[in-house]
N, C-alpha and C positions, 0 to 999 in steps of 0.2 A: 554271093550277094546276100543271101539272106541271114545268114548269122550275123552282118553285118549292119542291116536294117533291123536284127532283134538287139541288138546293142546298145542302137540309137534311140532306137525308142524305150530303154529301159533307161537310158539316161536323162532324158526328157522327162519321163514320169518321178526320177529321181531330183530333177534339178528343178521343175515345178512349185514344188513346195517351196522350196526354199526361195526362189525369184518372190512368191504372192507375200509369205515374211516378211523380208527385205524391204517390199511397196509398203506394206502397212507401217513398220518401223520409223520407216522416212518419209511417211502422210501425219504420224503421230506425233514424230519431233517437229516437225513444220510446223504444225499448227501451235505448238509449247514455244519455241525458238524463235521466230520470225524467220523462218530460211529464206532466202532470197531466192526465188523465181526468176526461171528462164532471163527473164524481160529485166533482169534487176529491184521489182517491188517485194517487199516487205510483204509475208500474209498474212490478215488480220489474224489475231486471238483468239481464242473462243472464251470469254470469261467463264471465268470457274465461278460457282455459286457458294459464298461462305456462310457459315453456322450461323444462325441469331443467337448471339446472347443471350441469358436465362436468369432472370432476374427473382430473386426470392421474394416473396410474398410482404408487402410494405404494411408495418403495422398502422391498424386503422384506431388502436388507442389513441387519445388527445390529452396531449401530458396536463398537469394543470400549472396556469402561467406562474411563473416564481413571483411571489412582495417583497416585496421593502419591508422588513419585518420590524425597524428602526427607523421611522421618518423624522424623527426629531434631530436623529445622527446626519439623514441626510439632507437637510438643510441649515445643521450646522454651520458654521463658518471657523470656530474655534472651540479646544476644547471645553470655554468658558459657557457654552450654550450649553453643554449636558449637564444635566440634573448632578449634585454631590454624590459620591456617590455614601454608602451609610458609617456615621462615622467611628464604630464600633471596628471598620475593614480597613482603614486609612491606614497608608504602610506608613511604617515610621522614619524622619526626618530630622537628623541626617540617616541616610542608607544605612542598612546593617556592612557590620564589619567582610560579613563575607557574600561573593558571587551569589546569584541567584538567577543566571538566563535559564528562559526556559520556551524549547522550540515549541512550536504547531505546526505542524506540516498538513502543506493544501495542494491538493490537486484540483477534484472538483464539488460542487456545491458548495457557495458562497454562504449563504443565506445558516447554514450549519457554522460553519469559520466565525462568522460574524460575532453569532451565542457563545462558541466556546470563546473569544476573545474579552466580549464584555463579562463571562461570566468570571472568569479570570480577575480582569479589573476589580469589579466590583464586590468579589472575594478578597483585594485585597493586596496584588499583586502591581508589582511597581509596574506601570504601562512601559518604562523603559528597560526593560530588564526581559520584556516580553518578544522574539521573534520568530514570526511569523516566514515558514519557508517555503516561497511559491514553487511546488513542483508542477506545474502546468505544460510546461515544455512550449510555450508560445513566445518566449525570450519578452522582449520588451513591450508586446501587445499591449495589456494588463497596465503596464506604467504609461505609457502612453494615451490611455484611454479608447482602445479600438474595438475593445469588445463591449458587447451589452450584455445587463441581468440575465436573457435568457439562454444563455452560452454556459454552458456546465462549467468551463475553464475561466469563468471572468473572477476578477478580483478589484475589490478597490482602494485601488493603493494609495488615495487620497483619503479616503477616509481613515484607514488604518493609519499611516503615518503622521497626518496633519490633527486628525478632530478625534482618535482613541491616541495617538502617542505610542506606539509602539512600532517594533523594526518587522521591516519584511527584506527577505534576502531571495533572490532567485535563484535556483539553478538553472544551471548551462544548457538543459534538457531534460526529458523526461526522465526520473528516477521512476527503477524499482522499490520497492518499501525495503528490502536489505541496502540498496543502495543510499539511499536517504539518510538510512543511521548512518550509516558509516559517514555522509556527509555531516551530520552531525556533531559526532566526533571529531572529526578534521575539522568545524570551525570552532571546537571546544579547545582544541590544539594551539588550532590557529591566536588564540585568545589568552592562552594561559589558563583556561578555569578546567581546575582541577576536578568540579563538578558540575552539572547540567541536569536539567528537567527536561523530559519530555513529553506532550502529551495528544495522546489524538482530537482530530479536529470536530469528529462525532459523538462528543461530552461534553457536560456542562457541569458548573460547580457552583455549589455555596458554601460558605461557613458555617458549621455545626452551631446554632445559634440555641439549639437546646442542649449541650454541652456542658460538665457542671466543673469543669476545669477552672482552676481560680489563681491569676486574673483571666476573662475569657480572653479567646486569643484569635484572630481569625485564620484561614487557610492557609494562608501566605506566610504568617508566623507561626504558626503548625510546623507547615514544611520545612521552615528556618531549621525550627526545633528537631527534627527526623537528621535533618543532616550535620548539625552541631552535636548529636551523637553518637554520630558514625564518624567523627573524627576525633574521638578516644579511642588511642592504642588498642586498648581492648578488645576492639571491634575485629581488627586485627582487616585478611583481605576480603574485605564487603566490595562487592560489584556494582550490586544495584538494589533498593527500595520500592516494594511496589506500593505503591497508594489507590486499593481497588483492584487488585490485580496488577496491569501496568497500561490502565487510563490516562493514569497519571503514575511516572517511574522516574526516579534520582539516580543518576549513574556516575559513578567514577570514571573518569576518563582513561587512565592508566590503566583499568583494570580490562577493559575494552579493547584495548592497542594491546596489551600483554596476550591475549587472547587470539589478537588477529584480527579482530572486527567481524563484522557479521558477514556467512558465508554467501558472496552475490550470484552465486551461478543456483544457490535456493531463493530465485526473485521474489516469492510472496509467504501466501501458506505456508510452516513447518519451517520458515526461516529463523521464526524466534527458537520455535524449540530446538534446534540445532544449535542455536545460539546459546541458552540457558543452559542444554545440557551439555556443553564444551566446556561453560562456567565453573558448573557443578563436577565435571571430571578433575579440573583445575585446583578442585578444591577452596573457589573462591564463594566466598556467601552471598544469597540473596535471601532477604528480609523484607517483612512487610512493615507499614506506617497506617497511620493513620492521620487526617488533617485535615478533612471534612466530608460533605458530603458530595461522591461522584456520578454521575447519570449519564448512562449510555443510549445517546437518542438518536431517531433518525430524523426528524424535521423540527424545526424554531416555532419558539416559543411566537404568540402570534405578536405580541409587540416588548421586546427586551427593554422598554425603558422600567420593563415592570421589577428588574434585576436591582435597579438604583433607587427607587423608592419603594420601600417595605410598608407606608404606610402605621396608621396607628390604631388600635382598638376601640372601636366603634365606644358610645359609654355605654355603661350595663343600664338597663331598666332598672331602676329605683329610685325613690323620693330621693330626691339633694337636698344634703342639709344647707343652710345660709350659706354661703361662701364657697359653693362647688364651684361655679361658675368660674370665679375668680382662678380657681385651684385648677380648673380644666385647663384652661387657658396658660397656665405657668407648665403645662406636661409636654412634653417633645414631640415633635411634629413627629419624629421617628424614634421608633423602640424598636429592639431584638426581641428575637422570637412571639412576633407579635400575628393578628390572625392574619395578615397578607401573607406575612413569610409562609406560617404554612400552608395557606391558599396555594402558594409557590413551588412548595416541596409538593405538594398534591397533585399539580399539573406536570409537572416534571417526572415524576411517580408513571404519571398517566403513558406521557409521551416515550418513557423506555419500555411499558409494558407492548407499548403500542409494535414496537420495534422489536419484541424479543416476540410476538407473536403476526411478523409481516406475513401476508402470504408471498412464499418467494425466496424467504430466507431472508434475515439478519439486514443486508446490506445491499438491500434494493434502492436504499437512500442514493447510491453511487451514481447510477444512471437515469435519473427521477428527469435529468433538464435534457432537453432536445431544442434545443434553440441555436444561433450563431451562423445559421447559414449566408456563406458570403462574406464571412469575416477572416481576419488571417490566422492563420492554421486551423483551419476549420476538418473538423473531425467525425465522421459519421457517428454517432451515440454509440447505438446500436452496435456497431463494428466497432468500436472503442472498450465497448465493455465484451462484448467476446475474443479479442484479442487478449484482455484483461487474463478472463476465466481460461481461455490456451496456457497461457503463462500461469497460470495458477498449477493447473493439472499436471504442466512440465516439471514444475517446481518438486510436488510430491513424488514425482517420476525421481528426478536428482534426488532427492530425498533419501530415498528408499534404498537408488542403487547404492548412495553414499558408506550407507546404514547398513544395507544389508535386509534391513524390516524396514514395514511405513509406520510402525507403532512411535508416538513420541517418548515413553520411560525407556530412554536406551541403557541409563546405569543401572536401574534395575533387572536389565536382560545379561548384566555382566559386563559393557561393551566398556572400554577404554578410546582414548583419543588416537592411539596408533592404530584402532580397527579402522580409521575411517578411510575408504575406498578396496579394504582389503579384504572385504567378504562376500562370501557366495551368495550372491541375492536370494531372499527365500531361505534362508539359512537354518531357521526354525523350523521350518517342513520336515515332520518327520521321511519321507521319500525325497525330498530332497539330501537330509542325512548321510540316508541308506545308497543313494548314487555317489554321492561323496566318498565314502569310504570303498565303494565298488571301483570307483575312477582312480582311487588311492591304488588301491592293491594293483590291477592294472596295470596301471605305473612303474610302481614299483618290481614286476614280475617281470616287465618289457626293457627296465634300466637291469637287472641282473643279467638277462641275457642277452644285450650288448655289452654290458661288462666283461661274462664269461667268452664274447665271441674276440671282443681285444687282447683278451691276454691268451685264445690260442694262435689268434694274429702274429703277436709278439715272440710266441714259442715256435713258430714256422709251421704250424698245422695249418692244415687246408680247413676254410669252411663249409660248414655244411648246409 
C-alpha cells in the first residue's frame, strides 16, 4: 500500500498546478467574455481604463485680422465704379491678333490674389484674357459665398468675375503645384492656345514707366512683344520665357506635352527643376524677357486703388509767370512716371525686401489667416501647412531617389534623361563608388562560378 499512496500523492502535487491555472484562465475570460454563470447571468465587465489623448501645445500667437485692402472694389457694383485705370496701360481695341491667357493660381491668401490681379489689370492686361484658378479644394464654397475673409481659402468670386472682369476656373480638388501646371496645360489644350502665361499669385507688377523704348509700351504689350518673337522660325524649339525669373513665364504648350508635363509624384520643391532640366536635356530653350517691372511680396499693398491713379506732380516752388495757372489747369490729371508711381515702386521695393528678409523664411505669407472655424471644409492652419512642408520634404526625397543626387544642375553632373530612376542613390560618394564596384566584382565572380558549375552539370561531373 504504500508505494501506492506515494503515487498518489505525487500525482496530486503534479495535477495541482495545473487545476489553480485552469481557475485563473477561466476567472480571466469571464470577466473579458461575459460567460454565463451557473444561474444563466451575464458577468459584469470590468472596464478597461483608455489612454488620454495628448494634445500638442496651442499656439498663443493672435494672427492679425485680414482688411479689405480694396474698399472701393468692394462696394462696387460694376466695373464702372473703379477708377480708369492709367491710360498710357489701356490694352488695345480690337484685341491683338494673338492669344494672350494668362493663369493665377490661388490657393490661400486672398488679400495677396487680389494685388497680383489688379496689378495685372492696371499694367495693362485684358481683364478677360486674365484666369484666375481656384486651387482651394472647397469645391463650390467660394462661389457660393460660404466662406468669410478670415478663412485662408475664401475667394471672391463676385468680385473677380463681376466688378475686375476676369475668369476664375476651379479645380475638382486640392492640386499639388506640379499638378496645377499640368492642369494648366490641359486647359491650354483644352483651348487651342498654343501659348499661355503664367504667373504666381505672391507678385505684383507695373509697367516700366521709366523705360526709354519709343513708343512706350506698357506690360502687357511688352509681353505681346517677347512672344511675337518667339514665333520666328528662328527661334526654333523654345519652351518657355521667363520674365523675372518665372514670376511671370510664357510657355509653349507643345513643348510641355512633348516633354510629358511636369513630374507629379515631385508635388512641390525641385519640381520645377526636374522640369527645366528635362527641358534642357531635350534640348528645348529657355529664355528670358523682359516687360516690366516684377515684385515678389508677401502682403498688399495697404489700399490698391493706389495701382489706378498714379496721380500728378505736385507744382515746383517758383514764381508763375501770367498765364501758369491757366496752363496748370490744361495738364493731365494723370502722367507716367510721375512722383506717385515712384512713391509706388518704393513701397513695393519695401514690401519684397520685407519678405526676402521674413523671420521664418520666404513663405510664411502661406499660413498668415487662421480664421473659418465652422465653415465648410474647414481645415486646421496649422496642420494644413505641415502637411504642406511633409510633402515638400517627400518631394526632395523623390527627387533625389529619381536623380540619384538632391543637387538641381543634373546636366552639368553628366545626367541624360534615360538616367532617371536608374541610379545608385548617393552616386557621387566617393565610398559609395568604391561599394559599387566592390558589389560589381562580386557579382561578377559569383555569375562565373555558377557558369563554371553548369557546364560541368552538362559534362556529367559531379559537383562540388
Amino acid at each position: 500500500m504504500l508505494p501506492f499512496c506515494l503515487l498518489r500523492r505525487s500525482l496530486c502535487i503534479l495535477i495541482l498546478p495545473f487545476l489553480i491555472i485552469t481557475a485563473l484562465i477561466i476567472t480571466y475570460t469571464g470577466l473579458h467574455y461575459n460567460i454565463l454563470s451557473p444561474l444563466g447571468r451575464a458577468k459584469e465587465t470590468i472596464p478597461t481604463v483608455k489612454p488620454t489623448p495628448l494634445h500638442k501645445p496651442i499656439s498663443t500667437a493672435t494672427p492679425i485680422p485680414v482688411v479689405d485692402a480694396f474698399p472701393l472694389a468692394a462696394s462696387a457694383k460694376s466695373p464702372a465704379d473703379l477708377p480708369p485705370i492709367p491710360s498710357w496701360n489701356i490694352p488695345p481695341n480690337p484685341h491683338v491678333n494673338e492669344s494672350t491667357p494668362l493663369f493665377i493660381g490661388f490657393t490661400r491668401n486672398w488679400p495677396l490674389l487680389q494685388q497680383a490681379v489688379v496689378s495685372y489689370i492696371t499694367s495693362g492686361w485684358p481683364p478677360e484674357d486674365i484666369y484666375v484658378i481656384e486651387n482651394t479644394g472647397v469645391m463650390h464654397s467660394n462661389r457660393l459665398n460660404r466662406l468669410t475673409l478670415q478663412n485662408p481659402f475664401f475667394l471672391d468670386h463676385h468680385r473677380l468675375t463681376n466688378i475686375f472682369g476676369v475668369n476664375v476656373i476651379s479645380t475638382p480638388t486640392l492640386f499639388t503645384f506640379a499638378q496645377l501646371q499640368n492642369f494648366y496645360t490641359f486647359t491650354a489644350l483644352e483651348n487651342n492656345w498654343s501659348h499661355y502665361w503664367w504667373a504666381h499669385m505672391d507678385t505684383a507688377v507695373l509697367g516700366d514707366e521709366e523705360w526709354h523704348g519709343e513708343p512706350y509700351k506698357s506690360l502687357y504689350m511688352r509681353a505681346v512683344d517677347a512672344l511675337r518673337e518667339t514665333l520666328d522660325p528662328a527661334w526654333g524649339s523654345l519652351a518657355t520665357r521667363w520674365f523675372a525669373y518665372d514670376k511671370l513665364a510664357l510657355v509653349r504648350t507643345q513643348a510641355f506635352v512633348d516633354i510629358g508635363g511636369w513630374d507629379t509624384m515631385i508635388p512641390f520643391y525641385m519640381t520645377d527643376c526636374d522640369m527645366h532640366e528635362r527641358l534642357w536635356m531635350r534640348k528645348f530653350r529657355i529664355e528670358n524677357a523682359e516687360a516690366g517691372r516684377v515684385w515678389d511680396v508677401h502682403t498688399s499693398l495697404d489700399n490698391l486703388e493706389q495701382l489706378y491713379k498714379r496721380g500728378r506732380d505736385p507744382p515746383k516752388a517758383a514764381v508763375r509767370e501770367e498765364g501758369a495757372a491757366e496752363s496748370l489747369s490744361k495738364e493731365p490729371e494723370v502722367q507716367r512716371n510721375s512722383v506717385v508711381y515712384q512713391e509706388l515702386v518704393h513701397s513695393l521695393n519695401v514690401l519684397q525686401d520685407l519678405k526676402s528678409n521674413a523671420e521664418g523664411g520666404r513663405n510664411t505669407w502661406q499660413a498668415r489667416q487662421r480664421g473659418g472655424q465652422g465653415e465648410p471644409f474647414y481645415r486646421d492652419p496649422e496642420g494644413f501647412e505641415k502637411g504642406i512642408w511633409m510633402w515638400m520634404d517627400f518631394g526632395r526625397d523623390v527627387f533625389t531617389e529619381k536623380w540619384g543626387r538632391g543637387p538641381c544642375d543634373l546636366r552639368e553632373a553628366g545626367l541624360v534623361e534615360e538616367d532617371a530612376w536608374r541610379l545608385v542613390k548617393d552616386w557621387e560618394n566617393p565610398d559609395v563608388q568604391k561599394q559599387f564596384m566592390l558589389d560589381r566584382k562580386k557579382e561578377a565572380k559569383e555569375q562565373a562560378i555558377k557558369q563554371e558549375a553548369e557546364k560541368d552539370r552538362a559534362k556529367g561531373k559531379p559537383s562540388i
